[in-house]
N, C-alpha and C positions, 0 to 999 in steps of 0.2 A: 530661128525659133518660130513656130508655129501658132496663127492667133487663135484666142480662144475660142470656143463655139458657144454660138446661140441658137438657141433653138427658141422661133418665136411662134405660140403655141395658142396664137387668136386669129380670130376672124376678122380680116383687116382687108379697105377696099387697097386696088394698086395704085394710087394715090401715097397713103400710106408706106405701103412697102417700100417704093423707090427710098420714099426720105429715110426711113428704117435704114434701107444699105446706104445710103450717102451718109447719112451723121456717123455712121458707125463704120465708116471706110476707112483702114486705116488699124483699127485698133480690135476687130473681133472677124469672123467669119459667121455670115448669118443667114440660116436658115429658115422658113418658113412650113410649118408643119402640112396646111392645107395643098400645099405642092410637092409632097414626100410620098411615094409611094410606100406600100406596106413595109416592102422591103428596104427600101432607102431609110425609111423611119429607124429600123430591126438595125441597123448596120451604123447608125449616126448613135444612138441610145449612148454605148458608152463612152461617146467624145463630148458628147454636153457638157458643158460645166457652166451656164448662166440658161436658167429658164425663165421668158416668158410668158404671163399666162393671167390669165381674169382668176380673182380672190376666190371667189365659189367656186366655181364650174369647173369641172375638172375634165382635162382635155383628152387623155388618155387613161390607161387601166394603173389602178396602183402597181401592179407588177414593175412596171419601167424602171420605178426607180431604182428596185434591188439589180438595176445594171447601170444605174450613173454614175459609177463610179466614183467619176469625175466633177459631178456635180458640187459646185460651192456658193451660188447665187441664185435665190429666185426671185425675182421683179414681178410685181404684180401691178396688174392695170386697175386697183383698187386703191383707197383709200387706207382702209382697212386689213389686216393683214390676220390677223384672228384665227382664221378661219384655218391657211395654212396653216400656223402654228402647235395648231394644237392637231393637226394631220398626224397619223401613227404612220401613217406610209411614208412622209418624207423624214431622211436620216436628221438626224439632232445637228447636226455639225454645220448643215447648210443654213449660209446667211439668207433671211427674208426681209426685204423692203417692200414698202408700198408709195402711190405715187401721191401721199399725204399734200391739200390743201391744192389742189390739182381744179376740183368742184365745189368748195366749199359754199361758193354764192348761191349755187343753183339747189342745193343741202337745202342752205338757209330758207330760200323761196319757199322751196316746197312744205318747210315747217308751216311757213307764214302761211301757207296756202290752208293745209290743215287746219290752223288757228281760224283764220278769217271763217272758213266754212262749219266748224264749229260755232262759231260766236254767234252767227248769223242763221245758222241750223236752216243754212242753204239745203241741202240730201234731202230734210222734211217739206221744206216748202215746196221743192223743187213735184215731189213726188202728189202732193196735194194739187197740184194746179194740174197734173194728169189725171188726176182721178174728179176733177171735176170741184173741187176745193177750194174758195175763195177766202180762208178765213184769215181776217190781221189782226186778230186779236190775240197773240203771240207778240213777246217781246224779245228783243236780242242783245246781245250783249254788246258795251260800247268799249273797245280796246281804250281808248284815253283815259278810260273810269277804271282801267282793271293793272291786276299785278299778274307778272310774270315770273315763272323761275328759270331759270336757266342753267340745268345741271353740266356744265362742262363747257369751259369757257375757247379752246381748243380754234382750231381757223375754224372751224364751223360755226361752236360757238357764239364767238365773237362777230358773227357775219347774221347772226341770229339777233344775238342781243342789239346789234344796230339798227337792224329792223325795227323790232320792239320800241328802241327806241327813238324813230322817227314816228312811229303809233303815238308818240304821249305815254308811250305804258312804262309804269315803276317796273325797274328789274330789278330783280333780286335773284345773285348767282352762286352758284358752287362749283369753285374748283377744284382742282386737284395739287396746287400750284399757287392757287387764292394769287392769282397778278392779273390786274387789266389797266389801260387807259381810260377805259370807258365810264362816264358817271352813272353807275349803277350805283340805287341805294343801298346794297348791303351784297359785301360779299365775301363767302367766307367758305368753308372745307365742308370737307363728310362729315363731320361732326356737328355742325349744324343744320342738319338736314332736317330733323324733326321741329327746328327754332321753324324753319322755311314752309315747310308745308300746310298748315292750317293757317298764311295769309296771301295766298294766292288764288286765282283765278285760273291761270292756265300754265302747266309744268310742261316744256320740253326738255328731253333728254337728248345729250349728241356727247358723253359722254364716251372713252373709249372702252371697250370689253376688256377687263383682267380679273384678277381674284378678287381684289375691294371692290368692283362695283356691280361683278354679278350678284342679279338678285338685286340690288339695291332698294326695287321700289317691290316692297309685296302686300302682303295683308293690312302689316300695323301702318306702312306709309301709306296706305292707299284710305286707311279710314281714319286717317289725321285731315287729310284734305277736305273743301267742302263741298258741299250735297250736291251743289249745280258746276262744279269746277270740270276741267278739260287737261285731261294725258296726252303730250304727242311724244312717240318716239323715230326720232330719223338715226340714234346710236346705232345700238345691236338690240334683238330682240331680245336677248337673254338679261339686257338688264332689267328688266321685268318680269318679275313671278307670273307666267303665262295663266294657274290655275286663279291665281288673289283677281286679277287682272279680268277674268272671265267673269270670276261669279260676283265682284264689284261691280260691274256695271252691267249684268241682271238684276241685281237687289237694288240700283241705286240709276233708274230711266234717267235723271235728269243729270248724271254724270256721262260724260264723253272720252271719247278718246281716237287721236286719229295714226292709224300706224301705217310706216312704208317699209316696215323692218319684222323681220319672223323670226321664228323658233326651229322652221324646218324650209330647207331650201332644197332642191334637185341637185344632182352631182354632178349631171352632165350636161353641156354647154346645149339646150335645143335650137333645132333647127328649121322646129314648126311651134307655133301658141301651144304651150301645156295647155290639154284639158282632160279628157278623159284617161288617158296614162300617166296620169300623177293625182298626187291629192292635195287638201286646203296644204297653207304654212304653218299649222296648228293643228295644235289637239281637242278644242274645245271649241264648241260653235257658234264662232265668234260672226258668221253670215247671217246669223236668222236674230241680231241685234240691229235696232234700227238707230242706238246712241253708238255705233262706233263708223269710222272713215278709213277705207284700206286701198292702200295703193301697193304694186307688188316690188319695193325696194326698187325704184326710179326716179329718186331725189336727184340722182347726182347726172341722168342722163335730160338733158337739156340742152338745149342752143349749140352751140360747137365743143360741146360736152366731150365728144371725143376726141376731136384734133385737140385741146387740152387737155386730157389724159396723157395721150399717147407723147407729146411734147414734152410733159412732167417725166414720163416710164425713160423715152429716151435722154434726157439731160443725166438721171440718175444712172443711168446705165454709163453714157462715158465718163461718167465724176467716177465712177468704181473703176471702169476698165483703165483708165486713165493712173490710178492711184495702184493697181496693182500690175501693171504691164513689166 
């Protein structure tokens, strides 16, 4: 009997690759795409039956699939999986994983990173002391004194809310699930989301994208909050109304918000800085605000950020191949 094929469909140093075929010696046959010629690629298509590949970026032309045949797994070097799912080009029938709680701490950091430089409206000061600016008659805000919410208590979550609270900050969270260990003051479902929002200071979302939580946060949640309060979202862009979201913090300076998560992503994996051949992550011109903080969705790439990804992608890859050999 013949093992199955993979086709690993990332940018990986060889480093990587050897461990790739050693953990997976044994139980699959694995290929590597960046060493596929056109035609080797054309000729392997319909023996694929496990693809891997990065959540966004798509590696090749949708056309491929309509020749996988064979295809029953795709393993994503993401967290999040979304993204394929709701793909029209890949067949309904193929299973999608993702390499879930992989980066969670590094997630978490980067919220906190956001928060802190909100609270402390670092960007402003920063930009003042260039321009010749000495002024400290500004104040900031003191994490010990403030409440947090934390939409989605998930391994992110929960790597979030710990932070918080080694801060001194009251959390107050929502689940999906409503279970934690953690002594947070109050936590409770989707249902209480409107009890939560007009007694916080700063809302992070790390909730997961589905039908309940897009949209979650838009006009009416966004003007229950208060005047000087702070949005971070490190989930999916889409759990927030991209338009409420824009024209709330034009109408409302002393509101913040710091985002590492869009509305609109590139489809193909680049191989130079996007600049002039692509456009913003949005529809609305969120760069010419000087209350918000954007980072381009790289919470989760940090420290050895990828040798655990790719540790997580590989474990779940033999727990499958393993299970169905």
């Amino acid at each position: 009997m013949s093992k199955p094929i993979v086709l690993m469909a990332l940018e990986l140093d060889p480093r990587h690759k050897v461990l790739g075929m050693k953990q997976l010696e044994g139980l699959a046959s694995v290929h590597y795409l960046d060493e596929l010629s056109e035609e080797a690629f054309d000729g392997l298509i319909p023996e694929v039956e496990i693809l891997v590949r990065y959540g966004i970026h798509k590696p090749f032309p949708d056309e491929a699939f309509s020749r996988m045949t064979r295809l029953r797994l795709i393993q994503a070097m993401s967290a999040g999986t979304r993204f394929l799912e709701v793909d029209p080009a890949i067949p309904d029938h193929v299973m999608i994983q993702g390499a879930r709680g992989a980066n969670s701490a590094a997630v978490a950091e980067q919220a906190m990173a956001h928060l802190l430089a909100s609270a402390k409206t670092l960007s402003q000061h920063d930009r003042m002391i260039r321009n010749k600016l000495f002024d400290q008659r500004g104040t900031t805000k003191c994490l010990a004194e403030s409440k947090i919410g934390v939409f989605g208590l998930g391994s992110i979550g929960t790597e979030i809310a710990k932070r918080a609270l080694a801060f001194e900050m009251d959390v107050l969270a929502i689940d999906l699930v409503k279970s934690t260990q953690l002594p947070v003051s109050f936590l409770g479902g989707m249902e209480d989301i409107d009890r939560v929002l007009p007694e916080i200071d700063f809302l992070v979302l790390s909730l997961p994208l589905t039908d309940e939580t897009k949209g979650i946060i838009g006009q009416c949640e966004l003007s229950q909050m208060k005047e000087a309060a702070c949005l971070i979202n490190v989930g999916r862009g889409a759990l927030v109304d991209q338009r409420a979201l824009y024209e709330h913090l034009a109408a409302h300076p002393e509101f913040r918000a710091g985002l590492d998560v869009w509305w609109k992503y590139p489809t193909t994996y680049p191989t130079e800085l996007i600049e002039s051949h692509w456009d913003y992550p949005y529809d609305y011109p969120f760069h010419l605000l000087d209350n918000v903080i954007m980072t381009p969705h790289m919470a989760a790439y940090s420290g050895q950020a990828r040798d655990r990804m790719f540790d997580v992608v590989i474990a779940r890859l033999r727990e499958y191949l393993s299970a169905h050999s």
